[in-house]
C-alpha positions as CSV (number, residue, x, y, z in Angstrom):
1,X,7.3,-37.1,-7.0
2,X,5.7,-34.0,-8.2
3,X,6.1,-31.9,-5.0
4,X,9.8,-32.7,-5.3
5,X,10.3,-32.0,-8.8
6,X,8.8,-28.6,-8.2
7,X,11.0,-27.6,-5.1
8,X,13.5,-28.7,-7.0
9,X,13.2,-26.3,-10.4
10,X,12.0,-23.5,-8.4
11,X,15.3,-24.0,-5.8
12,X,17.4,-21.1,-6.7
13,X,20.8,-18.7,-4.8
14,X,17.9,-16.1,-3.9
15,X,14.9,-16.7,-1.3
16,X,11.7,-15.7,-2.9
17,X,11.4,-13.3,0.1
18,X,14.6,-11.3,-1.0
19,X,13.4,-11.6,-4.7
20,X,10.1,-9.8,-3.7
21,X,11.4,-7.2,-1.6
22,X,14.4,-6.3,-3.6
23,X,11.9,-6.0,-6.6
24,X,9.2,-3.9,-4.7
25,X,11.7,-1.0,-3.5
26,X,12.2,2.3,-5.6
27,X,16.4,2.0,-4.6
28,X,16.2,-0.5,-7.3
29,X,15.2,1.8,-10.2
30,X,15.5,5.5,-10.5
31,X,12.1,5.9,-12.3
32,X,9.0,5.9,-10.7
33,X,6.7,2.8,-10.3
34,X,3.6,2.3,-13.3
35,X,6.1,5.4,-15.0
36,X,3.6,6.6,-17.6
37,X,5.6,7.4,-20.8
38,X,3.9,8.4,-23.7
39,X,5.9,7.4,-27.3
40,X,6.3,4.3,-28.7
41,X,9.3,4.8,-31.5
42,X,9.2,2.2,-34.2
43,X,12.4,3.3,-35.3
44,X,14.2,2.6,-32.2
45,X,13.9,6.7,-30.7
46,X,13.8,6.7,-27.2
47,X,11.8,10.5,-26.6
48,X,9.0,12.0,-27.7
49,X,11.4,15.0,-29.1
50,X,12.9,12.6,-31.3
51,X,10.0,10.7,-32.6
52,X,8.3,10.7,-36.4
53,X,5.5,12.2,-35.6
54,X,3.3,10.7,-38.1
55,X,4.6,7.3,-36.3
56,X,5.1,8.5,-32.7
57,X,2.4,7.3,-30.9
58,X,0.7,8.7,-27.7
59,X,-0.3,6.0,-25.1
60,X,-4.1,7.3,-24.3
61,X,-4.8,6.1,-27.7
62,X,-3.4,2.8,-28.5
63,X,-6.3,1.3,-27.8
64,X,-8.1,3.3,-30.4
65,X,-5.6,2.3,-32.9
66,X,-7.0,-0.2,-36.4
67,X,-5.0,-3.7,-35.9
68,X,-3.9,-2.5,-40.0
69,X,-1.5,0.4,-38.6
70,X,-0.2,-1.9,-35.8
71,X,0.9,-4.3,-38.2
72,X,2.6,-1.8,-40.0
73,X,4.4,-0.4,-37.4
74,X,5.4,-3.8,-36.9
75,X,6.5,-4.8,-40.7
76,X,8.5,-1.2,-40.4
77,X,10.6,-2.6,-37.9
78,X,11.2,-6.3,-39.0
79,X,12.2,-4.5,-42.3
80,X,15.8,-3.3,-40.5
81,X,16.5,-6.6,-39.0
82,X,19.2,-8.2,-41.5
83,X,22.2,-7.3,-40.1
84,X,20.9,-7.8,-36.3
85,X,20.2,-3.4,-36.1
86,X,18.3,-0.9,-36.5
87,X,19.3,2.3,-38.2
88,X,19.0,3.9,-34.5
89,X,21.6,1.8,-33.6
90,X,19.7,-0.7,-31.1
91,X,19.9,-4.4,-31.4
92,X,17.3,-6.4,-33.0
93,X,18.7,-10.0,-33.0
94,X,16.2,-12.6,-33.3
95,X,17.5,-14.8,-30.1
96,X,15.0,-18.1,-30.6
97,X,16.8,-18.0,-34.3
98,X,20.0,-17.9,-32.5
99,X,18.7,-20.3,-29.3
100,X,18.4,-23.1,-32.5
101,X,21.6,-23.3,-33.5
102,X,23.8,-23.1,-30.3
103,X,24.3,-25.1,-27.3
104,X,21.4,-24.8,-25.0
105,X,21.9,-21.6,-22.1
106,X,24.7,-20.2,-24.4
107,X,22.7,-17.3,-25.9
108,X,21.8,-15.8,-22.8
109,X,25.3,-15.8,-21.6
110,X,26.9,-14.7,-25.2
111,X,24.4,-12.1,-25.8
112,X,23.7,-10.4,-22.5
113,X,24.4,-6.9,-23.4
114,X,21.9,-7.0,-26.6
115,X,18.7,-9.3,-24.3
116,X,19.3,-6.5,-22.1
117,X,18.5,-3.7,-24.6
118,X,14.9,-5.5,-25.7
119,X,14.1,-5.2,-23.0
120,X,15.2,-1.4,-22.4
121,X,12.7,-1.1,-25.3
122,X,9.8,-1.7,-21.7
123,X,12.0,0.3,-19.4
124,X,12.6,3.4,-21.8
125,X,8.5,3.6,-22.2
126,X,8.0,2.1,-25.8
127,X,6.7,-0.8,-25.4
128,X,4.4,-1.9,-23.0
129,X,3.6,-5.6,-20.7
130,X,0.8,-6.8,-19.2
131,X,1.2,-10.2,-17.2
132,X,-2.3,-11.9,-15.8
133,X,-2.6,-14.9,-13.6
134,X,-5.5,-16.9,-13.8
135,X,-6.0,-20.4,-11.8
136,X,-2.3,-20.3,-11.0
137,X,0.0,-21.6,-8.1
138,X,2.1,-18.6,-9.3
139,X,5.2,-21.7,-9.9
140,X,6.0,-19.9,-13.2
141,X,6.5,-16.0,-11.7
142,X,8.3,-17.7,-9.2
143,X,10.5,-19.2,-12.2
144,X,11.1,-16.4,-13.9
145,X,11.9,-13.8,-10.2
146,X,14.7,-16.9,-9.4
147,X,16.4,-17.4,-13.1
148,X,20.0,-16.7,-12.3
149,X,21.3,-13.9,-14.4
150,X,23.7,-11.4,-12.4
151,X,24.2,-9.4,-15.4
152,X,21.0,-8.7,-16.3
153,X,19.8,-8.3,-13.1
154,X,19.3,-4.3,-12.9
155,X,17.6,-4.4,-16.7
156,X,15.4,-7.4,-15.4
157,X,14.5,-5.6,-12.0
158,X,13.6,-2.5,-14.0
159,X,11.8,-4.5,-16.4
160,X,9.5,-5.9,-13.7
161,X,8.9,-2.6,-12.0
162,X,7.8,-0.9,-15.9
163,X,5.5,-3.7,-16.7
164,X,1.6,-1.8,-16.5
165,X,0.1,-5.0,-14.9
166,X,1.0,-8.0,-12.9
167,X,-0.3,-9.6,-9.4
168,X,2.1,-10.6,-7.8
169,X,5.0,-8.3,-8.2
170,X,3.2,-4.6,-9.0
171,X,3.4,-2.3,-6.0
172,X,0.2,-1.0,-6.5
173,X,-3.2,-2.6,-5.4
174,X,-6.7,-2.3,-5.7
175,X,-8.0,0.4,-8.5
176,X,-4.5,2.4,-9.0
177,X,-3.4,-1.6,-10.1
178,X,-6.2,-1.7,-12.7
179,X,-5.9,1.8,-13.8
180,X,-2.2,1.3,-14.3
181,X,-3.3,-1.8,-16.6
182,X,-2.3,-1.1,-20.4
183,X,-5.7,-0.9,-22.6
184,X,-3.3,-2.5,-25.6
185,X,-0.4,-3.7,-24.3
186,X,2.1,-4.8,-27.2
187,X,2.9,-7.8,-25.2
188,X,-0.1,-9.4,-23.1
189,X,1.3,-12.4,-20.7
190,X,-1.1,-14.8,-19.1
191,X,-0.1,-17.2,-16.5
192,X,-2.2,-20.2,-15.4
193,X,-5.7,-21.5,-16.8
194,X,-8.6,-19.5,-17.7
195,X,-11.8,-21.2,-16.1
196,X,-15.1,-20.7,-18.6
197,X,-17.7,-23.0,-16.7
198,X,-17.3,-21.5,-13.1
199,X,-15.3,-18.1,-14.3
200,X,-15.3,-16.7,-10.9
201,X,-13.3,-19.3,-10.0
202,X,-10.4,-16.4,-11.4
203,X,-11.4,-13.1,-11.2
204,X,-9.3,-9.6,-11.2
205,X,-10.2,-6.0,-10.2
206,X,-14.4,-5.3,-10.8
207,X,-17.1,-4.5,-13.3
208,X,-18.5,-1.3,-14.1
209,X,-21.5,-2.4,-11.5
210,X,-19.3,-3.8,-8.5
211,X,-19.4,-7.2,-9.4
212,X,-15.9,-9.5,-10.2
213,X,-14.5,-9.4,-13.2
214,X,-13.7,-13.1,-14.3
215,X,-10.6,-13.7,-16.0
216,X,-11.8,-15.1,-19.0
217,X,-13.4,-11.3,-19.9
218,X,-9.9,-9.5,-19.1
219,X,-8.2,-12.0,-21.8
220,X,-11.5,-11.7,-24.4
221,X,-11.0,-8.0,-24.4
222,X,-6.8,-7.2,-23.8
223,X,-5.9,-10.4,-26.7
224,X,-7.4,-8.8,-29.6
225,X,-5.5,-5.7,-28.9
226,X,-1.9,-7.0,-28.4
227,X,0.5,-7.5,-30.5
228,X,1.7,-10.4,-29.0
229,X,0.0,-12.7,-26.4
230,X,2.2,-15.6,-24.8
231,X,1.2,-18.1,-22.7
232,X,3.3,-18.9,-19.4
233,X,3.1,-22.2,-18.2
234,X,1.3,-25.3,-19.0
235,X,-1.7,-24.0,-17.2
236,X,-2.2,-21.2,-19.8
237,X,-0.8,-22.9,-22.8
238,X,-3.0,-26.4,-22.6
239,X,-4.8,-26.0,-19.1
240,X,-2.5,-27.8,-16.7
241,X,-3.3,-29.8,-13.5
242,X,-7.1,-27.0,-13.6
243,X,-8.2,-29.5,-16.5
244,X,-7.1,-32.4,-15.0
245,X,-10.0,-34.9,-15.2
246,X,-13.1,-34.8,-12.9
247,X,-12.9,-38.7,-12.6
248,X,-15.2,-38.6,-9.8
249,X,-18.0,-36.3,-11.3
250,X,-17.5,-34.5,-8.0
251,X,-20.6,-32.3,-7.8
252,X,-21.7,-33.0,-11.3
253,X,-19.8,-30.1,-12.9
254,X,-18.8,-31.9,-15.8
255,X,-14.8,-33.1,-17.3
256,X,-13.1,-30.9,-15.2
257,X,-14.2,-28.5,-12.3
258,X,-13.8,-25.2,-13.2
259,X,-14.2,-25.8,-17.0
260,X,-10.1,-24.8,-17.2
261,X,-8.7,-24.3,-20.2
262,X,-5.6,-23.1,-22.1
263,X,-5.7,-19.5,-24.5
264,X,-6.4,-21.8,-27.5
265,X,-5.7,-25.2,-26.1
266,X,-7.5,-27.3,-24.0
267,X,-4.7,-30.3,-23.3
268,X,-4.3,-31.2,-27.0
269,X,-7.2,-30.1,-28.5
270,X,-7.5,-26.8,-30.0
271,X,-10.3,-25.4,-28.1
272,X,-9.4,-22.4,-25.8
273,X,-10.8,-19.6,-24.7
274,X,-9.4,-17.6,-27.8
275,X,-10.5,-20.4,-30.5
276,X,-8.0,-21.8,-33.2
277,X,-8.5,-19.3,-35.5
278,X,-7.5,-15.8,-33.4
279,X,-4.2,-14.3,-34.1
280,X,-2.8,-11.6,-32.3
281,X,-1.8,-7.9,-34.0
282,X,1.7,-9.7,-35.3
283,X,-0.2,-12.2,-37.2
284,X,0.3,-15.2,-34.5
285,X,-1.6,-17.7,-32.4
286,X,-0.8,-17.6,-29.1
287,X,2.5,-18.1,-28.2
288,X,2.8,-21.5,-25.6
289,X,5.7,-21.6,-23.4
290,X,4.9,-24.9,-21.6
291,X,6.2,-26.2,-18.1
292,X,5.1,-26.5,-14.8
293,X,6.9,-24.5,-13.7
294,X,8.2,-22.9,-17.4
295,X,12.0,-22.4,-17.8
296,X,13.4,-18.8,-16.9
297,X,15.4,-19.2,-20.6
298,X,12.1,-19.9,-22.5
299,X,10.2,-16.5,-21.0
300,X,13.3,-14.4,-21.6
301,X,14.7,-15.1,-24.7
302,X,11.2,-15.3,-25.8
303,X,9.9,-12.2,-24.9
304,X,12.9,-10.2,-26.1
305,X,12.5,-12.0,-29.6
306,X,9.3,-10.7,-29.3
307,X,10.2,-7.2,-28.1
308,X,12.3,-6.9,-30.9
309,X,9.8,-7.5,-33.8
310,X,10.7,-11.7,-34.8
311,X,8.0,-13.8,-35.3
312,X,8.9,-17.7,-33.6
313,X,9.1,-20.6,-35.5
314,X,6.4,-22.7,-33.6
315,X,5.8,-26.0,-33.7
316,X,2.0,-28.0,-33.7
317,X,1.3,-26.8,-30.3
318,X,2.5,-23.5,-30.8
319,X,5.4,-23.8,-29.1
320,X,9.0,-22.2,-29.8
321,X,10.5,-25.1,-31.8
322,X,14.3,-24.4,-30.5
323,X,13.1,-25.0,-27.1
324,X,10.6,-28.1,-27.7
325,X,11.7,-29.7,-30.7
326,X,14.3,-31.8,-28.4
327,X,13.1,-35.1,-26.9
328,X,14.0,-35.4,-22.9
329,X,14.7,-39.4,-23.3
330,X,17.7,-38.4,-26.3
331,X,19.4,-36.7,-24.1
332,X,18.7,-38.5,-20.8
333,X,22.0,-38.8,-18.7
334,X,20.2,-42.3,-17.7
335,X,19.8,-43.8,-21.4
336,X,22.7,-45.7,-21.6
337,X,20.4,-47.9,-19.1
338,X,17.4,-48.0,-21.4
339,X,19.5,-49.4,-24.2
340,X,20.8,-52.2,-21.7
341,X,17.7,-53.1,-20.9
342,X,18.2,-51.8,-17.3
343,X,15.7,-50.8,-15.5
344,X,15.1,-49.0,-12.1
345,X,11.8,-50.5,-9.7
346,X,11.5,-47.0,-7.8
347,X,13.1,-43.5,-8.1
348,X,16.6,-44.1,-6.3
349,X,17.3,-47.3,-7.7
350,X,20.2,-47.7,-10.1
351,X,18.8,-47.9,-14.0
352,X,16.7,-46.4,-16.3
353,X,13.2,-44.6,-14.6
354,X,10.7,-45.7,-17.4
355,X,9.3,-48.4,-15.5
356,X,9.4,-45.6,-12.6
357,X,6.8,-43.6,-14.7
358,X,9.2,-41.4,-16.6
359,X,7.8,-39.8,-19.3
360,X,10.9,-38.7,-21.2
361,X,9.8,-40.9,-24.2
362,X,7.6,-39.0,-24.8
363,X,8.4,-35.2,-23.5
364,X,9.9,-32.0,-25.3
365,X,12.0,-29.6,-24.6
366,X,15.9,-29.3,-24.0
367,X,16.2,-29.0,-20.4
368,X,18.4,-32.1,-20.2
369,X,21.0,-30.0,-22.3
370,X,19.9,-26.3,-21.0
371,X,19.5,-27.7,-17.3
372,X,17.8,-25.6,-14.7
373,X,19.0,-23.6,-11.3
374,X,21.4,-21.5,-13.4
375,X,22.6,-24.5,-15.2
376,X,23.8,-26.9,-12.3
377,X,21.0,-29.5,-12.6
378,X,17.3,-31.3,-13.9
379,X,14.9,-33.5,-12.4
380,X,17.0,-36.6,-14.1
381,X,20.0,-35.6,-13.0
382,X,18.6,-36.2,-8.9
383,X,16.6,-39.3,-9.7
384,X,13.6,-37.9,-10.2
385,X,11.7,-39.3,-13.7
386,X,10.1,-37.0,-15.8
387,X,6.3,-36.5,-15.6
388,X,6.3,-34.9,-18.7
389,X,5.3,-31.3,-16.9
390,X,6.0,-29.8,-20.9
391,X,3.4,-31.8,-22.6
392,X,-0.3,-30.8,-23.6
393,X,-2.5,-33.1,-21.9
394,X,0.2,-33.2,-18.6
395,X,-2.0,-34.0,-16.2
396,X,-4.1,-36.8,-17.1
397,X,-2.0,-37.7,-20.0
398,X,0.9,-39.1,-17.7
399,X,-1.0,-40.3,-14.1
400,X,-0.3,-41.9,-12.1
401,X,3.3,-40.8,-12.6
402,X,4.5,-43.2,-10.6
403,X,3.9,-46.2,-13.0
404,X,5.2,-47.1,-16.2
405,X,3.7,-45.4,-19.8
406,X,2.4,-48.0,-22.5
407,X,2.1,-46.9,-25.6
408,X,0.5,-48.2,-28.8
409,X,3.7,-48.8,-31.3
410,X,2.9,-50.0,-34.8
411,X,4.2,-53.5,-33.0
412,X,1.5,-53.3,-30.9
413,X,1.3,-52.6,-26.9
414,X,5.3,-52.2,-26.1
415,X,6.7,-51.7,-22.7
416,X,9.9,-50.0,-21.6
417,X,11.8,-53.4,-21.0
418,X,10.5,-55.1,-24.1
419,X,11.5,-51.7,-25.6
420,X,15.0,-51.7,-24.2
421,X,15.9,-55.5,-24.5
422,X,14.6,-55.4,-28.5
423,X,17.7,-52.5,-28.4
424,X,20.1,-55.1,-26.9
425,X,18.9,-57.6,-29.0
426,X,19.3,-55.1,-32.3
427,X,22.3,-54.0,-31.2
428,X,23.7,-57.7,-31.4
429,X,22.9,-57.8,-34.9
430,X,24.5,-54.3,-35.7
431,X,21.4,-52.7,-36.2
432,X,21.4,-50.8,-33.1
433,X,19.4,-49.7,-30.1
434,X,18.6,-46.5,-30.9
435,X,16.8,-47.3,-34.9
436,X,14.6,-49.9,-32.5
437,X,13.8,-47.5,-29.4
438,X,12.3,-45.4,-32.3
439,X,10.5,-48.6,-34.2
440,X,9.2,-49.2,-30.7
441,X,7.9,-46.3,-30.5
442,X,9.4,-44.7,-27.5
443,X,10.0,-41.0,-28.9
444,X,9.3,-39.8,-32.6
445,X,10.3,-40.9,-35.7
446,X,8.8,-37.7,-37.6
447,X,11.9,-36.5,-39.8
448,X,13.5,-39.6,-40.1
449,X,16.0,-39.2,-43.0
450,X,14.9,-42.2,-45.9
451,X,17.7,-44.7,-46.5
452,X,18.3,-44.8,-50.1
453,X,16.0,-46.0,-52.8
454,X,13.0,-45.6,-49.9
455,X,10.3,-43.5,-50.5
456,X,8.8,-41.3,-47.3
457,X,5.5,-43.1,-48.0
458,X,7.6,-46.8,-47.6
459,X,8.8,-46.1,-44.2
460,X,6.9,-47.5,-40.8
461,X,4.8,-44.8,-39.0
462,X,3.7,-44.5,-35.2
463,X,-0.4,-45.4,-34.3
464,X,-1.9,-42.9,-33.1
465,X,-0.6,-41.8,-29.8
466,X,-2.6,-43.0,-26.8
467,X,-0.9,-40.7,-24.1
């Protein structure tokens, strides 16, 4: 079920082929490729003429520059986001802010014009993007290259071509690709695990003395100095199907083979390669934008939130909360089944997938409501279950996936049909399915509103969570 769910997000109008090609040819942008402008404007300036220069800043020395005076660059230009502008006239909406209080997919289509000039902010020389890929399948690039957006598509292409550093997309190789890397990129992207017990498992360009450069050094050395660093993918936000348990002991090289981990999670344990306590030059942990592969909505909107000086509202797993606040099983086009009690034996069958090994009970994020392929469809939708791709812990957390979850309720062991017949049965009585489903424990009942005359400390609470 995997493999299909996979084809199936990263399925798009464009074959990767075109996607590439069209990306990696100068017709496509009138600047030349790794363009090496030199200002970076705070207050929205787009040439060096123009710049402050006590504030214009020259890119041979950024990475010279105290984390104190990046931080006030950065506060200067939060200061003039109220009314959504700057005083140069460039838009500074936050779009996660706006993401949270919308109709999922709407804010890229209702604010095109304004994602596109964020990200203007790469193109024009101002800002500057690296993008790494350690233990990667490269699922979440391919995301990103096949997210339908015709009106954006000349910023976007131009974007890609003015980013100082990534893989799979740059036109340069070998030492002009390294040399072209940002020394303090205001935006550091990492893709797929980083592996610290076997690091040359992922390594990138070469040490002073010849040797490979492991990935885990790259990220040790360009984190500190960015202003941002986001994680793409579960692989670099918790560790992904890299950590996935080394049930075996194959070759006695410990829980998993490589030693994988996330940037500052390891599945759901806050022990990356960065440590829980590192911030980046904006004050933030890393930024997790999980999925396997990640939505095209959540990098985009993201990084142009990010690009135009808003801190994200994250959630425990440092996670945008507009995007992973949602619970996939809420909004299932299949529920109706679960509250029946109706459930399918295999994907295909007619009923609800739990007992199929659907994870939506327990999975975040609003792609039921967002959808994927330029909005046409999700995994649900073709009879897929969930396998909860979003989650920190997804691999091991959810295998096999083709079996159903327990969980540990505070009724004890519950399964998806007890679940969804103690609905029916509720439902009966007129207390409904739903207020059970969440007694049951399928889903969370964190925020509950009180009923009146109940105290937060009266109402019933989940056991800890097993999966």
């Amino acid at each position: 079920m995997e493999t299909i769910s996979v084809y199936y997000v990263c399925s798009e109008y464009k074959t990767l082929t075109d996607t590439v090609l069209g990306l990696c040819t100068s017709e496509s942008s009138s600047r030349p490729y790794a363009s090496q402008y030199t200002v970076s404007s705070p207050g929205g300036t787009d040439s060096c003429e123009e710049a402050d220069p006590t504030n214009g800043l020259v890119r041979d020395d950024r990475a010279d520059r105290r984390r104190g005076d990046r931080a006030g660059e950065l506060m200067t230009s939060r200061s003039a986001v109220d009314d959504g502008r700057t005083g140069g006239g460039r838009s500074r909406r936050n779009f996660l802010q706006l993401a949270a209080g919308v109709a999922a997919g709407t804010v890229v289509s209702g604010y095109t014009a304004e994602i596109g000039a964020a990200f203007e902010q790469v193109t024009d020389g101002d800002l500057e993007v690296v993008w790494l890929q350690g233990q990667s399948c490269t699922g979440c690039t391919i995301s990103v290259l096949q997210g339908g957006y015709p009106s954006l598509e000349e910023v976007l292409s131009e974007f890609r071509l003015e980013v100082t550093f990534h893989p799979t997309i740059m036109p340069e190789a070998g030492e002009p690709a390294i040399e072209a890397m940002s020394e303090a990129p205001d935006v550091l992207i990492v893709e797929g695990s980083i592996p610290v017990d076997i690091p040359e498992a992922a390594t990138v360009g070469q040490t002073a003395d010849g040797a490979s450069k492991p990935m885990v050094d790259w990220v040790d050395e360009l984190a500190p100095e960015s202003e941002y660093v986001i994680a793409v993918g579960n692989c670099a936000s918790f560790g992904g199907w890299p950590a996935a348990e080394n049930r075996r002991d194959l070759y006695g090289l410990g829980e998993n083979v490589t030693g994988a981990r996330g940037l500052q999670f390891e599945k759901r344990e806050d022990r990356g390669v960065l440590g829980p306590d590192f911030t980046s030059g904006a004050g933030l942990p890393v930024v997790n934008l999980a999925g396997c592969p990640v939505h095209p909505d959540y990098v985009l909107l993201t990084i142009a939130t990010v690009l135009n000086g808003h801190v994200p509202e994250l959630d425990e797993y440092n996670r945008p909360k507009p995007f992973y606040e949602p619970l996939v099983h809420d909004n299932c086009p299949l529920r109706g089944y679960f509250d029946r009690g109706e459930f399918a034996e295999k994907p295909g069958d007619e009923g609800c997938l739990i007992k199929a090994g659907c994870a939506g009970p327990y999975t975040h994020c609003d792609d039921q409501e967002r959808l994927w392929n330029d909005g046409t469809s999700v995994c649900l939708n073709v009879g897929a279950p969930c396998i909860g791709c979003m989650e920190p812990g997804f691999w091991d957390r959810f295998a096999p996936m083709d079996e159903e979850i327990e969980r540990q309720s505070f009724f004890g062991p519950v399964t998806a049909e007890q679940a969804g017949w103690a609905g029916v049965a509720a439902a009966g009585v007129g207390i409904g399915a739903h207020a059970v489903r969440k007694a049951t424990g399928y889903g969370s009942v964190e925020d509950e509103p009180t009923t009146e005359g109940e105290s937060p400390d009266e109402r019933p609470t989940e056991e800890t969570e097993e999966r």
